[in-house]
Backbone as JSON, one array per atom type, in Angstrom:
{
  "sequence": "XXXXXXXXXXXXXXXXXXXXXXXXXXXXXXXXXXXXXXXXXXXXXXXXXXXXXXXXXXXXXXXXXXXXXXXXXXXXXXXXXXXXXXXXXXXXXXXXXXXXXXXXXXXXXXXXXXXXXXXXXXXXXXXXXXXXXXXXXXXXXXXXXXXXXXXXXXXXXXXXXXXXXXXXXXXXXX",
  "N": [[21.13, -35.83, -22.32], [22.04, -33.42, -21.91], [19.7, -32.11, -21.77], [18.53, -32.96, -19.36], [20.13, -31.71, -17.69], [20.05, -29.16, -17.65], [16.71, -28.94, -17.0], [17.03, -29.97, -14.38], [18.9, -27.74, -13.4], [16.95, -25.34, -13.7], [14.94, -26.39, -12.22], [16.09, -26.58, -10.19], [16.72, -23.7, -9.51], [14.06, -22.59, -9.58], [13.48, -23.46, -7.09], [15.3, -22.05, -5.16], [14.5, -19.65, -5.44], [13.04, -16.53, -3.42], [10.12, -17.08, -2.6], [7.02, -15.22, -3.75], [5.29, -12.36, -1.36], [2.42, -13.01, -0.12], [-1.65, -12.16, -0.21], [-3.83, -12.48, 2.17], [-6.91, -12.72, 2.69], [-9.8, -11.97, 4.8], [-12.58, -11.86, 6.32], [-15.27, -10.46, 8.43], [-17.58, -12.62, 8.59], [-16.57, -14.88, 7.9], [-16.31, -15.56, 5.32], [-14.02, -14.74, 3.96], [-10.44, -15.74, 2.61], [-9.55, -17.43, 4.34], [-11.27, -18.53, 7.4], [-11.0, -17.23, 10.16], [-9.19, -14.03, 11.76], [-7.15, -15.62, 13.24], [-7.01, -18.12, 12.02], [-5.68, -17.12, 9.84], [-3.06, -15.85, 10.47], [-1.85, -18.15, 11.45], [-1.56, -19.07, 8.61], [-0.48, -17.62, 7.58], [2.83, -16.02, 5.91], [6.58, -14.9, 7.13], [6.71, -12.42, 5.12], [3.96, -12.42, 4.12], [0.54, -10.56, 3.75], [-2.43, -9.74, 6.21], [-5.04, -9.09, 4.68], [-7.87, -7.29, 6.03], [-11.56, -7.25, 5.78], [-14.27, -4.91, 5.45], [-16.32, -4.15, 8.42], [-17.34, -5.63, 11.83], [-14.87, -7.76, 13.79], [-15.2, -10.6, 15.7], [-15.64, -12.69, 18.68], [-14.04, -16.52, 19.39], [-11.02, -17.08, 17.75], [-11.07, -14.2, 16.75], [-9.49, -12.75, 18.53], [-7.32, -12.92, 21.47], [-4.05, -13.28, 20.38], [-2.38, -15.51, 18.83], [1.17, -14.54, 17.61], [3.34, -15.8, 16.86], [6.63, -16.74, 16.44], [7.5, -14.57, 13.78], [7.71, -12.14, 11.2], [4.66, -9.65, 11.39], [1.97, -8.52, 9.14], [-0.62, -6.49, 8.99], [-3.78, -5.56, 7.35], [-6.28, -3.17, 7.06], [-9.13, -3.4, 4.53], [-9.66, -1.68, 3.09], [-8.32, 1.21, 4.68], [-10.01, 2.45, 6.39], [-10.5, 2.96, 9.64], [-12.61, 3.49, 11.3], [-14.26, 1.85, 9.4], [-13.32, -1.17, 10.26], [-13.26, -3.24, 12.54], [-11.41, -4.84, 15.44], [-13.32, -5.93, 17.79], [-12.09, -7.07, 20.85], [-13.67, -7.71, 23.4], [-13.17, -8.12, 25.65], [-10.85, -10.27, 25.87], [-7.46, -10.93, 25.14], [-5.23, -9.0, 22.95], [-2.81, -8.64, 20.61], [-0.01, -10.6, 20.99], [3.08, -9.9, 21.04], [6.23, -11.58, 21.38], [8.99, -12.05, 20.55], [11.74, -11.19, 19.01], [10.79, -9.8, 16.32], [8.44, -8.32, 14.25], [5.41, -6.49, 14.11], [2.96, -4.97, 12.34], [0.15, -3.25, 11.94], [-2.52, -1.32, 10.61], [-4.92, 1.02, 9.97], [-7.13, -0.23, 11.4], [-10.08, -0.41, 14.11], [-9.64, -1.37, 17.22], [-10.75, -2.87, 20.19], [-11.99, -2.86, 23.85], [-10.33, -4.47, 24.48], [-7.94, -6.37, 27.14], [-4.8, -6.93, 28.68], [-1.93, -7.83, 31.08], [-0.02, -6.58, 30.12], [-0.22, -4.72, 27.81], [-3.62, -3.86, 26.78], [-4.82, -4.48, 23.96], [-2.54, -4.2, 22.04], [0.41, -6.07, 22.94], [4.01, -6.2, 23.08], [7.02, -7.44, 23.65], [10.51, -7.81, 22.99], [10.12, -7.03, 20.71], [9.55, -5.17, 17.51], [6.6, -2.06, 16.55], [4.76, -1.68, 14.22], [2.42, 1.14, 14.19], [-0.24, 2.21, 12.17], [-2.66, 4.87, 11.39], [-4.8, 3.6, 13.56], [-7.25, 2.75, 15.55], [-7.82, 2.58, 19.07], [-9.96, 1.84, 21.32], [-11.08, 1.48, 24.68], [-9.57, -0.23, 26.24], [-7.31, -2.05, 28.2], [-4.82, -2.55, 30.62], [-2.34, -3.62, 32.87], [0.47, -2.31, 32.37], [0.03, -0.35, 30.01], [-2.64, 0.7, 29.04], [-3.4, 0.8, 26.06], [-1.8, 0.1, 24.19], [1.05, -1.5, 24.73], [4.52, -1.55, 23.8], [7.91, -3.15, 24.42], [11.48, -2.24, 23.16], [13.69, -2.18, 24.36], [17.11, -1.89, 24.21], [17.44, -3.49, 21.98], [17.78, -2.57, 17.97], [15.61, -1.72, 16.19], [13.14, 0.15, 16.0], [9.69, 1.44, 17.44], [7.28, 2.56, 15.83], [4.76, 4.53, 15.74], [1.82, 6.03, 13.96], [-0.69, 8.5, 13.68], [-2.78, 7.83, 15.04], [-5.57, 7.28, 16.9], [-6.04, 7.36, 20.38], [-8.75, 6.31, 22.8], [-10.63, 6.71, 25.74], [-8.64, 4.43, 27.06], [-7.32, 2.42, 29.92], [-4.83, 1.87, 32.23], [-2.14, 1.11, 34.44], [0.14, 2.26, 34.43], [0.35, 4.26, 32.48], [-2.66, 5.45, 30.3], [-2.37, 5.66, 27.2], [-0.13, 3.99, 26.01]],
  "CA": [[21.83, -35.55, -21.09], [22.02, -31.82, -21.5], [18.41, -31.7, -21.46], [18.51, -33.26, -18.46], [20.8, -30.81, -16.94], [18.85, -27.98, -17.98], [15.57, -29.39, -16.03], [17.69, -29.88, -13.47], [19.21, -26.24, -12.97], [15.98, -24.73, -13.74], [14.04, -26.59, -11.12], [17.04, -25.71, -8.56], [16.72, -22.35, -9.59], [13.39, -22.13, -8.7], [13.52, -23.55, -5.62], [16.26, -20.98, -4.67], [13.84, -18.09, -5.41], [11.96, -16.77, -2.85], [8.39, -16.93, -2.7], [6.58, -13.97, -3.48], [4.69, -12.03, -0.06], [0.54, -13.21, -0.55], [-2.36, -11.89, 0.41], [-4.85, -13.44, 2.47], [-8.4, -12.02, 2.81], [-10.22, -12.6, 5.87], [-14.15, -11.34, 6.66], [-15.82, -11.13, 9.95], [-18.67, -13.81, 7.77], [-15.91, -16.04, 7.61], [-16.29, -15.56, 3.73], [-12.73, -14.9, 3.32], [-9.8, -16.91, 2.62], [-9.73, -18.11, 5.85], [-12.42, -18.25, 8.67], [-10.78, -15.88, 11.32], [-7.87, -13.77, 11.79], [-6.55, -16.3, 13.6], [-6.63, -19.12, 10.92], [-4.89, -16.59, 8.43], [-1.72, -15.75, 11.31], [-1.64, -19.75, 11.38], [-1.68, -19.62, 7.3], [0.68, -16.45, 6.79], [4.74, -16.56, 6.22], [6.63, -13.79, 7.08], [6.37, -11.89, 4.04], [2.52, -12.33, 3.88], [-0.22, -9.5, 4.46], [-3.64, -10.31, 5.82], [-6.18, -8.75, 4.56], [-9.41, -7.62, 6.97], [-12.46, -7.31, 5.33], [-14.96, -4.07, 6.54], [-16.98, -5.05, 9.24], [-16.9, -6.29, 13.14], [-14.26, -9.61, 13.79], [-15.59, -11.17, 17.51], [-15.24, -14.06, 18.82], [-13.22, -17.56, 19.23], [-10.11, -16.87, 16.41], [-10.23, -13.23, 16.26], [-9.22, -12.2, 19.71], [-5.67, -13.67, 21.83], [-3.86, -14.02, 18.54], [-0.93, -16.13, 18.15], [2.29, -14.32, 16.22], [4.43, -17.05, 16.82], [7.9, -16.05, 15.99], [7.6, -14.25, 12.69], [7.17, -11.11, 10.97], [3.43, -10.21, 10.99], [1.15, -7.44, 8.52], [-2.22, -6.78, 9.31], [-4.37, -3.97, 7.32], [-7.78, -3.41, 6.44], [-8.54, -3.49, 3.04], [-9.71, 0.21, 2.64], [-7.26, 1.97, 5.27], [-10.78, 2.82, 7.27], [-10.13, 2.05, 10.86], [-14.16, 3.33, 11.37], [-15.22, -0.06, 9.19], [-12.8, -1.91, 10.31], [-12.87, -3.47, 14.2], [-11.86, -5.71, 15.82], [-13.75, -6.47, 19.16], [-11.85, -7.91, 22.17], [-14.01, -8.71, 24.19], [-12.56, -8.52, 27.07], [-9.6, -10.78, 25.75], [-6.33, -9.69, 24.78], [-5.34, -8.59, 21.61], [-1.91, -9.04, 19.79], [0.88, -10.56, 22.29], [4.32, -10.68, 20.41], [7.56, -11.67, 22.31], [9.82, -12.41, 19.9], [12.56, -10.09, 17.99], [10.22, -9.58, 15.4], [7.78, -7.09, 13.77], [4.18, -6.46, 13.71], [2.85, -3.96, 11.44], [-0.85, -2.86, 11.77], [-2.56, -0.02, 9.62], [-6.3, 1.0, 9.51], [-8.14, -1.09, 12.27], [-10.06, 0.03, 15.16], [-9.12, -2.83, 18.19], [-11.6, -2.4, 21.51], [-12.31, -3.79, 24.75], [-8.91, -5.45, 25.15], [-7.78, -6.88, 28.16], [-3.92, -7.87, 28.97], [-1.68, -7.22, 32.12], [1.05, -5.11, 29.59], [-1.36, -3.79, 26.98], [-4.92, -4.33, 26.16], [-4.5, -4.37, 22.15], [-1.43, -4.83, 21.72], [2.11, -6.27, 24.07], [5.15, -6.39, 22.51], [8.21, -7.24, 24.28], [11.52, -7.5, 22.34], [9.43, -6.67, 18.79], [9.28, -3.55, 17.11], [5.81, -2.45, 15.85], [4.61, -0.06, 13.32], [1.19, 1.61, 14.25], [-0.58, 3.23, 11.41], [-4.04, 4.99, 11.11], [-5.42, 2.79, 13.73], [-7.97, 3.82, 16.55], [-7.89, 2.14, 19.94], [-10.96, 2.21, 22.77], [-11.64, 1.12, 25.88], [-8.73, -1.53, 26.4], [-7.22, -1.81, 29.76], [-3.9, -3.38, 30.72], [-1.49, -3.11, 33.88], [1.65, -1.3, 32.07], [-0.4, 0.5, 29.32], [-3.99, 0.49, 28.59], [-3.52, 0.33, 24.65], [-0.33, -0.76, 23.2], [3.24, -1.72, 25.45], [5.53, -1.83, 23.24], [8.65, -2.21, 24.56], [12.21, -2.87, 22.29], [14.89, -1.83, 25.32], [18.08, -3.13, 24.21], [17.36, -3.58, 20.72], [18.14, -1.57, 17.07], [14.38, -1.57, 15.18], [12.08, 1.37, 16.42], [8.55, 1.66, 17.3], [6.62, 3.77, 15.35], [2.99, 4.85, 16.14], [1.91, 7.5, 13.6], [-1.92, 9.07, 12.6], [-3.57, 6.97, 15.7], [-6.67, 7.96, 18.26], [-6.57, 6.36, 21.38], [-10.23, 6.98, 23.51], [-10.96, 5.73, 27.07], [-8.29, 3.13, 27.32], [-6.91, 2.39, 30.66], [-3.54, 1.27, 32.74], [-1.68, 1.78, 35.52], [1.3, 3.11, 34.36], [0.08, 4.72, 31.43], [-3.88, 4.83, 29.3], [-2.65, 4.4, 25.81], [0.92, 3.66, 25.38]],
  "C": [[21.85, -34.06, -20.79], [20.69, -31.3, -21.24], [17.95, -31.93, -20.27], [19.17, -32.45, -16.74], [20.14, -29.36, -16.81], [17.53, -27.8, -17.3], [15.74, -29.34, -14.73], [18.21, -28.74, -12.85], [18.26, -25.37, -12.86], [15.23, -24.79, -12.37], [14.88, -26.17, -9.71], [16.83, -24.15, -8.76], [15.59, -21.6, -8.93], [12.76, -22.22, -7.41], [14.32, -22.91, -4.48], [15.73, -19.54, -4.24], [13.05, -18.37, -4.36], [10.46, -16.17, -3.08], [7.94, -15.25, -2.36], [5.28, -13.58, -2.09], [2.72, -12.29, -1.33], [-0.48, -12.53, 0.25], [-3.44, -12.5, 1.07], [-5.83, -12.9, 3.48], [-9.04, -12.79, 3.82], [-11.66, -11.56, 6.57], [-14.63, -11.33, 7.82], [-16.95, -12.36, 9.45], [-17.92, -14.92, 8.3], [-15.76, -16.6, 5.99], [-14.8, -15.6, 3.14], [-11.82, -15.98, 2.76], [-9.69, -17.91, 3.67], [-11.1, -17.97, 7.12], [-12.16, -17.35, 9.42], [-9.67, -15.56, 11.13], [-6.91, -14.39, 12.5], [-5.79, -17.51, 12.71], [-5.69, -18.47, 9.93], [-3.66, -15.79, 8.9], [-1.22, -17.0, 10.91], [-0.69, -19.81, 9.85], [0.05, -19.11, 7.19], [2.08, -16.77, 7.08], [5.05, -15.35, 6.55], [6.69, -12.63, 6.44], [4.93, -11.18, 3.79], [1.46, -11.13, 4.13], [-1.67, -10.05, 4.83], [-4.49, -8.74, 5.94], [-7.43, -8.15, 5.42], [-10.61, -6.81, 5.7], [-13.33, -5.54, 6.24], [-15.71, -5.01, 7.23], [-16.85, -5.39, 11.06], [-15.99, -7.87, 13.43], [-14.66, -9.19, 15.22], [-15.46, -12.48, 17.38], [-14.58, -15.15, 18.47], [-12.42, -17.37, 17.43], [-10.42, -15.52, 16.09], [-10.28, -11.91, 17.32], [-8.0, -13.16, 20.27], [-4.94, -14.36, 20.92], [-2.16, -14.28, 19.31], [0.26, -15.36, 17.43], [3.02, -15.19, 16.25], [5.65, -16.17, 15.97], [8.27, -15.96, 14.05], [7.07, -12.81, 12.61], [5.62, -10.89, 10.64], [2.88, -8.75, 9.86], [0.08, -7.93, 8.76], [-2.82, -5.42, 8.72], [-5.54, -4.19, 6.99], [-7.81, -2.72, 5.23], [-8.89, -1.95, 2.55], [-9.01, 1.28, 3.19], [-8.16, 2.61, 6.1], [-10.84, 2.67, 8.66], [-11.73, 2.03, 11.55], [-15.06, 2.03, 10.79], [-14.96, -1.16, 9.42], [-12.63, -2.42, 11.79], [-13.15, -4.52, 14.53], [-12.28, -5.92, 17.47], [-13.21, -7.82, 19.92], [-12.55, -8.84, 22.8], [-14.0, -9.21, 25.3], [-11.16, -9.08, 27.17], [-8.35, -10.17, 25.47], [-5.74, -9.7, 23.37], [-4.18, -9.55, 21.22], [-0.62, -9.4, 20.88], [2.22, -11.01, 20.79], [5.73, -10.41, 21.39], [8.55, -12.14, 21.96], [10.48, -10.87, 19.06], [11.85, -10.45, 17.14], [9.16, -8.27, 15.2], [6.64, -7.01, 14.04], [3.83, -5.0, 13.23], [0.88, -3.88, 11.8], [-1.36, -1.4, 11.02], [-4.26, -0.71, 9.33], [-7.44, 0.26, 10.3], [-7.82, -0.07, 13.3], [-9.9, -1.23, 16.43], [-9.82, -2.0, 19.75], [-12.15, -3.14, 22.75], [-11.49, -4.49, 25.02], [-8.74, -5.4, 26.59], [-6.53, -7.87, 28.46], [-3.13, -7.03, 30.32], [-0.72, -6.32, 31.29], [0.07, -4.18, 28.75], [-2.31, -4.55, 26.68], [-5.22, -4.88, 24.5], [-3.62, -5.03, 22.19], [-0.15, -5.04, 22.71], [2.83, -6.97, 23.27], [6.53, -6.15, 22.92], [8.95, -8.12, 23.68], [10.72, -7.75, 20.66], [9.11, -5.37, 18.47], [7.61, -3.68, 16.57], [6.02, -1.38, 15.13], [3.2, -0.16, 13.05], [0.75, 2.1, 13.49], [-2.34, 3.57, 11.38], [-5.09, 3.89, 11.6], [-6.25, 3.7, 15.09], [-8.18, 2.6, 17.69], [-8.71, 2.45, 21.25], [-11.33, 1.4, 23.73], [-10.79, 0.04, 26.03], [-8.03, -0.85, 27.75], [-5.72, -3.14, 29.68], [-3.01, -3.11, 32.11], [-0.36, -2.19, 33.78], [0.42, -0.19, 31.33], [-1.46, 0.22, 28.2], [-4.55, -0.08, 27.22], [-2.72, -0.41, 24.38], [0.82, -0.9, 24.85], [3.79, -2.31, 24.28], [7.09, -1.08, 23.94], [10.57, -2.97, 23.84], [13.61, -2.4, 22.91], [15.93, -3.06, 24.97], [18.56, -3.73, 22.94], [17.42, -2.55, 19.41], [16.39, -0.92, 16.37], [13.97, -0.32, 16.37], [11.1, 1.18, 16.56], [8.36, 3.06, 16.55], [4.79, 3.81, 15.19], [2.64, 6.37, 15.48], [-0.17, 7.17, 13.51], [-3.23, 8.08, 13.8], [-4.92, 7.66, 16.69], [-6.68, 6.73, 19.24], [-8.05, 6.89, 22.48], [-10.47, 5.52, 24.49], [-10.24, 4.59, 27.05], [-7.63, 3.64, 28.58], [-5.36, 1.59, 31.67], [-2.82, 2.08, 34.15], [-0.43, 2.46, 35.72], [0.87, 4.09, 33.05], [-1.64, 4.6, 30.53], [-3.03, 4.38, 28.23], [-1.32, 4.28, 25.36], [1.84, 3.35, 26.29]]
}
């Protein structure tokens, strides 16, 4: 019986803990853990980081990405934003509209195409920009990124970035 109790507290115990943050590797090949950066938003919890691979991501799944209401990380795996890009396309990049986060670091993101920002629109979500390089994206508020968190405690922060030839009508790149 006590052994029984013991099995019992244990297995509650570790169903109490939480799950440690994973990584999940993602290639423009489709070699990665997942096929596109889309499939590995889908995968990730909020904890999670994905991975990018060097290389070009294009097309269907790694362009108009999903965050669905959660915290997101996104870096490339060397902190290069030169090997790392992802091509638009014309489409639009990262749309989050939820009190939540998105974190990027080390990607270049190009050719976007949304009416707030080309790259990235983020209305009520904080982000945090790092060592990323943004070209030729086009949006109606602001060509690269809108981020905007009016109203709310978190901060944007956009450090170590190049924006080149992006366009908007209230603003090119922010």
């Amino acid at each position: 019986m006590i052994a029984l109790l013991r099995v019992l507290l244990g297995t509650a115990l570790l169903l109490a803990m939480p799950a440690a943050a994973a990584e999940i590797h993602v290639a423009p090949d489709g070699s990665g853990d997942v096929a596109t950066i889309q499939d590995a938003l889908a995968m990730a919890g909020g904890a999670d980081v994905i991975v990018l691979a060097d290389g070009v991501f294009i097309g269907p799944g790694n362009h108009s990405f999903d965050l669905a209401a959660r915290d997101v990380s996104i870096r490339s795996a060397n902190g290069d934003p030169a090997l790392c890009v992802i091509e638009l396309d014309g489409h639009r990049g990262f749309v989050q509209e939820h009190e939540f986060h998105l974190a990027l670091d080390g990607v270049t993101m190009r050719n976007g195409s949304h009416s707030l920002g080309g790259a990235v629109a983020c209305t009520g979500a904080g982000v945090t920009i790092t060592r990323c390089v943004f070209e030729n994206n086009g949006g109606a508020e602001a060509g690269a990124v809108y981020a905007n968190r009016s109203g709310h405690v978190a901060r944007n922060e956009i450090e170590d970035c190049v924006f080149a030839n992006n366009r908007g009508t209230a603003t090119a790149a922010l």
